[in-house]
Backbone bond lengths (Angstrom), bond angles and torsions (degrees), N, CA, C in turn:
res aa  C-N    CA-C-N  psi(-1)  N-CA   C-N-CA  omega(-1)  CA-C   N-CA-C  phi
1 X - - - 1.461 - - 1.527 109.38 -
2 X 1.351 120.15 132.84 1.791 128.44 179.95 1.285 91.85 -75.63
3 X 1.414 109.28 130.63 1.628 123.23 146.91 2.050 111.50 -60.02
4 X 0.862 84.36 163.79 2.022 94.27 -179.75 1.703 78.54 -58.53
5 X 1.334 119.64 -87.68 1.296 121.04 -155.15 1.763 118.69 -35.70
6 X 1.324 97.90 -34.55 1.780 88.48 171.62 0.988 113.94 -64.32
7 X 1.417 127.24 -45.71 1.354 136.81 -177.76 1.534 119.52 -46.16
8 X 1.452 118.36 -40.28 1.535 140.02 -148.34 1.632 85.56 -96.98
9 X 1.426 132.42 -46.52 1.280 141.23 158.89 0.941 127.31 -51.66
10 X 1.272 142.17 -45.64 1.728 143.01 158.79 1.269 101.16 -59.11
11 X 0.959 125.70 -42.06 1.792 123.90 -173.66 1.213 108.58 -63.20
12 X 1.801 110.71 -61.82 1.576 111.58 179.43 1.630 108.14 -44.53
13 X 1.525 123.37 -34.82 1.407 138.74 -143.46 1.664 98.46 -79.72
14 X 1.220 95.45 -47.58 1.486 90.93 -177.12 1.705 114.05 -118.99
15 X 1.238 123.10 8.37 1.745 118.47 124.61 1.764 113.39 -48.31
16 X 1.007 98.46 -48.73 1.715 93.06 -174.33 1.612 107.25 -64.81
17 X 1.069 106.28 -61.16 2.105 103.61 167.88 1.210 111.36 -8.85
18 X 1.719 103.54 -69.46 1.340 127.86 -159.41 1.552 121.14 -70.79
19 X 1.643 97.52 -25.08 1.702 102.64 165.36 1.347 122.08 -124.70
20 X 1.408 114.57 42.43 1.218 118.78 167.38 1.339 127.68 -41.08
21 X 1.239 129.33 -16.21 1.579 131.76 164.10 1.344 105.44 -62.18
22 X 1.344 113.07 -64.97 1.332 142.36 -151.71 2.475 94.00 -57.04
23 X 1.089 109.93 -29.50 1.498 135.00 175.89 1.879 99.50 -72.13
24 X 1.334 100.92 -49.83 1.061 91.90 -151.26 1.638 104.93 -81.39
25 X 1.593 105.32 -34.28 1.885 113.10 158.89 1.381 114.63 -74.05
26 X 1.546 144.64 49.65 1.158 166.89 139.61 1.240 101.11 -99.01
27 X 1.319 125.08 -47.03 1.352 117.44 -140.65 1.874 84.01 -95.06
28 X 1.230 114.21 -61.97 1.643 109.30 162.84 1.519 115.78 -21.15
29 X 1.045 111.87 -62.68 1.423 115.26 177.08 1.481 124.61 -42.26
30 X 1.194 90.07 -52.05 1.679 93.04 177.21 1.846 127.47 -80.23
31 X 1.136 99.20 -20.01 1.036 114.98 167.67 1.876 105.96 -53.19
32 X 1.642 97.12 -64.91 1.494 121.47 -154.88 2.029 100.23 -67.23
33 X 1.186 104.46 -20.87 1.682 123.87 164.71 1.481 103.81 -69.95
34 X 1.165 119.86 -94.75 1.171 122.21 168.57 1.320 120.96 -14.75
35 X 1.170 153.49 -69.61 1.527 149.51 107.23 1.258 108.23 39.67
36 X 0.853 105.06 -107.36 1.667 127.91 174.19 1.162 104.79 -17.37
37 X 1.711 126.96 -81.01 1.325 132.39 160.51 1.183 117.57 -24.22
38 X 1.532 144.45 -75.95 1.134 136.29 174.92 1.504 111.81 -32.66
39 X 1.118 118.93 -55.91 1.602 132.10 -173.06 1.585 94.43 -44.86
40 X 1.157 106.05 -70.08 1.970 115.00 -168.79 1.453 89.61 -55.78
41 X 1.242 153.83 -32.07 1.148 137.32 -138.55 2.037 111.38 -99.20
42 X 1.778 79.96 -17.98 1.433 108.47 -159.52 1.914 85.64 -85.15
43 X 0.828 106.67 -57.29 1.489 126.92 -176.19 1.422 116.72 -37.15
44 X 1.392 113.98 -52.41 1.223 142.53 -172.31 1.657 94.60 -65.06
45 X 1.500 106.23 -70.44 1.191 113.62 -164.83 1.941 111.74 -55.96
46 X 1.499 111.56 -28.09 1.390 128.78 149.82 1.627 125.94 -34.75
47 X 1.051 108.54 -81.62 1.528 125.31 155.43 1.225 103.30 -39.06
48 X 1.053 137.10 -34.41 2.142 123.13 -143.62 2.081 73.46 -94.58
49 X 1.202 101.74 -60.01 1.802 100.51 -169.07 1.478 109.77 -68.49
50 X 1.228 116.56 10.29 1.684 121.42 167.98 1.148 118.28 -85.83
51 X 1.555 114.17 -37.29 1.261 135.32 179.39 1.233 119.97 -77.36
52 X 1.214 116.27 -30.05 1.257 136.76 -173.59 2.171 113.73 -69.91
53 X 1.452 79.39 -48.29 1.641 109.25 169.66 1.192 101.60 -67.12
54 X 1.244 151.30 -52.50 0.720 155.07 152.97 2.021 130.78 -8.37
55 X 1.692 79.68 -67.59 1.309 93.99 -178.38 1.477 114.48 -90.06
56 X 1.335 111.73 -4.45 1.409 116.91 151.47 1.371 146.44 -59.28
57 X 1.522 90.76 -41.67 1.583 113.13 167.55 1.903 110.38 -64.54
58 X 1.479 109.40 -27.05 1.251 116.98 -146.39 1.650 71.33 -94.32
59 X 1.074 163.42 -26.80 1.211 142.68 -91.25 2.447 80.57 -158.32
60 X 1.177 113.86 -49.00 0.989 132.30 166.46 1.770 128.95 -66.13
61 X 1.128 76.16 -22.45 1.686 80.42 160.56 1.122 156.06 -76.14
């Protein structure tokens, strides 16, 4: 006798077969997120040592 969970697993198992595109533009996605994030993260950390320079100069004067 299948438990629910086997059941819910073969199903997911072969929905996924059947939309293997649909897997593969998730996976783009996250990538293209991820991305992005790094980018802003890079930026930030840009700015943060701009400011910093900044207040160095101000600080040296």
């Amino acid at each position: 006798m299948k438990t629910l969970n086997s059941i819910a697993i073969e199903y997911l198992l072969r929905n996924d077969s059947q939309k293997n595109n649909k897997s593969e533009e998730i996976t783009t996605e996250v990538i293209r997120i991820n991305t992005e994030q790094k980018i802003k993260s890079q930026k930030s950390l840009l700015f943060h040592l701009y400011d910093l320079e900044e207040e160095a100069e101000e600080f040296f004067v």
